[in-house]
C-alpha positions, -999 to 999 in steps of 0.1 A, spaced: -495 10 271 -497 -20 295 -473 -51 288 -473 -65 256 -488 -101 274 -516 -82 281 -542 -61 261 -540 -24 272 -567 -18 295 -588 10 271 -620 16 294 -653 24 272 -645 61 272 -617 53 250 -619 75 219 -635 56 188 -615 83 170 -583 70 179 -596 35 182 -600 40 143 -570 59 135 -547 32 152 -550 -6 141 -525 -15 172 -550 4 201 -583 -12 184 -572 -43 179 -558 -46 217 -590 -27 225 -611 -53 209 -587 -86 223 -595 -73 258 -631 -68 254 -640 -100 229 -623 -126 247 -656 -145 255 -665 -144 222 -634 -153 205 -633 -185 224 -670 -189 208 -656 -184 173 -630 -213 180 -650 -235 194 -667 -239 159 -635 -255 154 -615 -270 175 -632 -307 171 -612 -306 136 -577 -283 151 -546 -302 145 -510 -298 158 -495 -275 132 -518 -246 132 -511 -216 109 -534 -181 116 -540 -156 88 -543 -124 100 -539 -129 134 -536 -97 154 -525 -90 183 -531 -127 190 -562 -133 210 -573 -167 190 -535 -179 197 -538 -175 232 -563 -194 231 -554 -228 211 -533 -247 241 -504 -268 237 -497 -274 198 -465 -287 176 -462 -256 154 -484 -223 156 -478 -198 135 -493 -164 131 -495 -140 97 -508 -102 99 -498 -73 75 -491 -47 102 -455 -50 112 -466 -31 147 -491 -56 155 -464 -83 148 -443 -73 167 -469 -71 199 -479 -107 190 -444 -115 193 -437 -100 223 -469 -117 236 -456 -149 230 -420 -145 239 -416 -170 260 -431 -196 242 -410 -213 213 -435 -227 197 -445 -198 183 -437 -180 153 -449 -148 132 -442 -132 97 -455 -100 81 -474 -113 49 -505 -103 34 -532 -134 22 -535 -114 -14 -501 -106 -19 -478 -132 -12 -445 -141 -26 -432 -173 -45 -403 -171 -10 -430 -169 11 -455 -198 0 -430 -221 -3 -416 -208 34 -454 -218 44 -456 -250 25 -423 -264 42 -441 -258 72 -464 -287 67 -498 -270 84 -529 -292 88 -550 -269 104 -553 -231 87 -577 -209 108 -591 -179 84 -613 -161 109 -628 -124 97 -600 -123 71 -615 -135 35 -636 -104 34 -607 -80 35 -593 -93 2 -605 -85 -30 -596 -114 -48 -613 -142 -26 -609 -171 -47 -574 -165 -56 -569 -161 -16 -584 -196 -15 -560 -215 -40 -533 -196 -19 -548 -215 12 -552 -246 0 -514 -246 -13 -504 -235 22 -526 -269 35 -516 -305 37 -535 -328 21 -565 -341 38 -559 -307 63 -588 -284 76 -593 -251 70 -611 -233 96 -629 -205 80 -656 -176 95 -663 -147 70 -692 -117 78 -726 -131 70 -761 -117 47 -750 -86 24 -778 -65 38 -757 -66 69 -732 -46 50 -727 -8 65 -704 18 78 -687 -6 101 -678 -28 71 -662 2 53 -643 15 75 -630 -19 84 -617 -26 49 -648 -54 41 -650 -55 7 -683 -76 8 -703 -101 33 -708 -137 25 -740 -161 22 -740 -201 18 -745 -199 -16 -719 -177 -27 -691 -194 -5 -700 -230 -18 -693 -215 -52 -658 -197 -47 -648 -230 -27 -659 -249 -58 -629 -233 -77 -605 -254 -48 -599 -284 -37 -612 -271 -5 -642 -292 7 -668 -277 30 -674 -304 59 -697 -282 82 -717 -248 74 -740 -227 92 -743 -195 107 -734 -184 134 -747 -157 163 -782 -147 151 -785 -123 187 -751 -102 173 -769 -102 138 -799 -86 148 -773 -59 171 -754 -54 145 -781 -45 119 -790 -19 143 -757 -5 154 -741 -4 113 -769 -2 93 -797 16 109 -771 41 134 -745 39 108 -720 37 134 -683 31 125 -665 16 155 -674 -17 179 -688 5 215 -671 -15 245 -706 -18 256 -719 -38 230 -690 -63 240 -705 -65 277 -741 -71 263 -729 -100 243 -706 -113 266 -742 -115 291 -756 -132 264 -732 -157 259 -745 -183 283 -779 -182 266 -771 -181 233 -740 -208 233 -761 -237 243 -789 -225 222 -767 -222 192 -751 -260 196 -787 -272 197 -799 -255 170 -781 -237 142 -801 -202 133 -809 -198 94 -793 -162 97 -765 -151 113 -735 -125 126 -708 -145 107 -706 -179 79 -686 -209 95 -671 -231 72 -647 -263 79 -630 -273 51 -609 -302 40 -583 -302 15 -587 -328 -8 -563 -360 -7 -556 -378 -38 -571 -406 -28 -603 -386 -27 -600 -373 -60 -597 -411 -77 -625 -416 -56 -646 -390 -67 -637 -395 -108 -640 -432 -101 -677 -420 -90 -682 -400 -121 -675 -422 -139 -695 -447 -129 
């Protein structure tokens, strides 16, 4: 394996086997090849990122590495090894700080660990999906939010996406509009901005999962959408597409000013 500050360099003969069998080698397979697109993904954002930025499930830290200067970043996964990459990714930056801890399963010690820190930005990007309890993984973010914070939210899009891939990957469902507004009705997590988002990888990705049934991301398909990306970025910021690869969602946490505000609406 390369250096830890860089993603070992897995060439698209790399094994999908092993790519499946080993969370570490596929996720620093897929950091090396997805770059391009993960900067796409978090520039749904970054209008609304603040300085104290917490990451669920953040890998082996490709997003990170591409936030710039903050106060406070912080970075959650549930795979000690993958940590401990991310850690020594970030070494020499002291800004920087990661804990194993799992969205659906944290403790009382570790909320209130999370809450000290004082986040106003939460970024939640292909995470929501992997726990079964999604609303309950809400309330959790919005008690790990400042008030009047953003949560920066991207789930899997359209059920009839929903295939091998998804499986395999621990998905245990895809989101529409419709269904998200709902669960986010339960919080007092406000949706700002939603749409979809990459209609091209939609259409790619119906083929590759659904009609191939295929079970891990080809390097190739990478390199197809990375060509794409000049097209289909400006395209997309012109024109959001009515179906999509993924749901984007920017939420605020309601204030309590907001909340007089809104029963003084009621009421009236």
């Amino acid at each position: 394996m390369s250096s830890p500050g860089e993603p070992t360099p897995l060439g698209a003969s790399a094994d999908p086997d092993a790519l499946v069998a080993s969370r570490l080698e596929r996720y620093v397979h897929l950091d090396r090849a997805n770059l391009p697109y993960l900067a796409w993904q978090l520039d749904q954002f970054r209008p609304f990122l603040g300085r104290r930025v917490l990451e669920i499930g953040c890998g082996v830290g490709g997003v990170l590495s591409l936030l710039g200067p903050r106060e406070c970043i912080w970075g959650i996964d549930v795979d000690p090894e993958i940590l401990a990459y991310a850690r020594e990714r970030f070494r020499d930056r002291p800004e920087y700080r990661f804990a194993v801890a799992d969205l659906g399963a944290l403790d009382p010690a570790q909320v209130a660990e999370f809450e000290a820190q004082r986040f106003d930005t939460i970024l939640c990007i292909n995470v929501l999906e992997h726990v079964r309890d999604d609303i309950g993984a809400l309330h959790t973010l919005e008690r790990l939010l400042v008030p009047g914070g953003t949560l920066a939210l991207l789930v899997p899009a359209h059920l009839a996406l929903y295939g091998a891939y998804d499986r395999v990957d621990g998905h245990w469902r895809r989101y529409d509009k419709a269904y998200l507004r709902t669960i986010l009705s339960h919080t007092s997590l406000h949706p700002l901005r939603m749409h979809y988002f990459n209609a091209v990888g939609a259409l790619g990705w119906f083929v590759q999962y659904r009609l191939l049934r295929k079970t891990v991301h080809d390097q190739s398909h990478f390199g197809r959408m990375n060509w794409l990306l000049p097209i289909v970025r400006p395209l997309e910021s012109w024109l959001k597409p009515p179906f999509g690869l993924s749901l984007v969602a920017v939420c605020r946490r309601e204030t309590a000013e907001d909340a007089s505000a809104r029963v003084l609406g009621v009421a009236r």
